[in-house]
N, C-alpha and C positions, 0 to 999 in steps of 0.2 A: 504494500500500500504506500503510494506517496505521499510525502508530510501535507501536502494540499489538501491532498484527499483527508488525511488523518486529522486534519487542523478543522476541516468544516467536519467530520464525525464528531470531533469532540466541541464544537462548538452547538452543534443539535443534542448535546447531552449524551452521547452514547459510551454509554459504561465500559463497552469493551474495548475502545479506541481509547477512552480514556486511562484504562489501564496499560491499554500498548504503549501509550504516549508518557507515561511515567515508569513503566520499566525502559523506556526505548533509553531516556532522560535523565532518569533519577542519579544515577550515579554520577554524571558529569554537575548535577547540582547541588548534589551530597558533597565534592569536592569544593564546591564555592561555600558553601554554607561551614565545612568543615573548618578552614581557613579563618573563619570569623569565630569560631565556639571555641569556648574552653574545653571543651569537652564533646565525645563523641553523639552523646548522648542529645546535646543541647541542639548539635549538628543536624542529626535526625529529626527533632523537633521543628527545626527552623526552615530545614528541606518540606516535612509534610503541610506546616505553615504557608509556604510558595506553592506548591501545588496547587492546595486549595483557592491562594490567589490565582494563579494560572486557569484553573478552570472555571474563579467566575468570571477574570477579565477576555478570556481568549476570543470572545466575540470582537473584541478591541482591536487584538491584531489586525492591521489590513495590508498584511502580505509586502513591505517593505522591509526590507534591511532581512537579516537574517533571526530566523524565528528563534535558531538555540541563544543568540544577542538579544531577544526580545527576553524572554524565559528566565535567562544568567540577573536583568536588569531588575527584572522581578524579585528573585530572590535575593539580589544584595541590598533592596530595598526594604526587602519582610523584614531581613535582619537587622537592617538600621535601624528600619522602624522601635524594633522591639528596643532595641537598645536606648532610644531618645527617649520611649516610654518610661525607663528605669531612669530618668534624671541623672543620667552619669557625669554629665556634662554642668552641671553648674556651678562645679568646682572653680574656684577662680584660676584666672591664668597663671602659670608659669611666666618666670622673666627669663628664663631660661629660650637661648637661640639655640637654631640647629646646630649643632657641632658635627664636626668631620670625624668617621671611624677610626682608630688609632691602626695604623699597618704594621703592628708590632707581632700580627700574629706569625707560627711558623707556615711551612708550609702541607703541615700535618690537618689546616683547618681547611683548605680547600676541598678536601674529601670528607669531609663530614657526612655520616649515614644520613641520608633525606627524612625518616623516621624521626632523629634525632632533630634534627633541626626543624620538623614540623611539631615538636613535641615542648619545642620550649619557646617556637614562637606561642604556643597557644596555651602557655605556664605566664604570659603577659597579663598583666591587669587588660581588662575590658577596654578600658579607652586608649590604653598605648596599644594593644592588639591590633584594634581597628582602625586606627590610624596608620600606624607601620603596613598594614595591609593593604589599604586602599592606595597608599603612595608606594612602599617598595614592587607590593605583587600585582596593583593593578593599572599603574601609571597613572594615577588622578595629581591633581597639583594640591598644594595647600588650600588653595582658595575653594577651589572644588568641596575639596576634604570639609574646609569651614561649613561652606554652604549644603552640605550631605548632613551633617553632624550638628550643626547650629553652634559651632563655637568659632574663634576669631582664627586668623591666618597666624598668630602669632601661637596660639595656644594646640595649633595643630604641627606647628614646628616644635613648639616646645616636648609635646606628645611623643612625636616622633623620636627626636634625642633621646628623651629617658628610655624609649623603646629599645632604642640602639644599644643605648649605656647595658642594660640588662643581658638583651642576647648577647653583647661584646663578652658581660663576666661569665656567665654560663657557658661560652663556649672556651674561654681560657679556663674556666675550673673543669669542664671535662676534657679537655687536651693536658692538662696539669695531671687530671687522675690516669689519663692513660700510657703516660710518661712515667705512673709508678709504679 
């Protein structure tokens, strides 16, 4: 079945397109949703959260741009959503600017296991997570970042640093331990 065909099935409601269309999907939006959770559990949540968006907006799509980009936009949105919900943000700003990463590491960090290092970005507090997220893994700019998140450009660089600051020590204290 073509996603055309499969996009107007599941926009007439049909349950078994709709399934198709979330096993076809699910996994590549469990990826996006994962990226933004503390956890895997919160992952799955946040995934069946966008779906349900997805099937009641999908009469919306009108067949522009690419449909899994329509879908992906949905769910980084459920998830902001949820997140602006929980007032994370009205922390006041940091004075803190971006700082540059220290290149002090060996060369034992560039092979870091992907596990490992999807394991401690998402050991980050909520608001440095999402921010390092939307700017390292998704190319959004600060300003962007602000205007997603409702906080200032200043407070989304500040965000970002201490994100940095964090991963930077975690990944010297695990290169540290495996040098013992």
């Amino acid at each position: 079945m073509s996603t055309e065909e499969l996009i107007k099935r599941c926009q007439d409601n049909d349950r078994q397109a709709q399934e198709l269309l979330y096993r076809q999907y699910s996994s590549i939006l469990y990826g996006m949703c994962l990226k933004y959770a503390p956890n895997p559990m919160e992952a799955e949540d946040n995934l069946q959260d966008a779906f349900i968006t997805i099937f009641q907006r999908i009469g919306q799509y009108q067949g522009k741009g690419s449909f899994e980009g329509w879908m992906k936009r949905i769910a980084i949105n459920t998830v902001l959503q949820k997140y602006r919900q929980k007032r994370l943000y009205d922390l006041p700003a940091d004075d803190l600017m971006e700082e540059e990463l220290n290149d002090d590491f060996d060369q034992d960090s560039a092979s870091l296991p992907l596990p490992f290092l999807l394991s401690i970005i998402q050991e980050l507090p909520e608001r440095y997570r999402l921010v390092f997220n939307l700017y390292v893994l998704d190319g959004h700019t600060h300003k962007e970042i602000g205007d997603l998140l409702g906080i200032s450009d200043g407070t989304s660089k500040s965000n970002l640093a201490r994100a940095r600051q964090l991963l930077q020590q975690k990944i010297k204290a695990h290169i540290k331990d495996q040098d013992l």
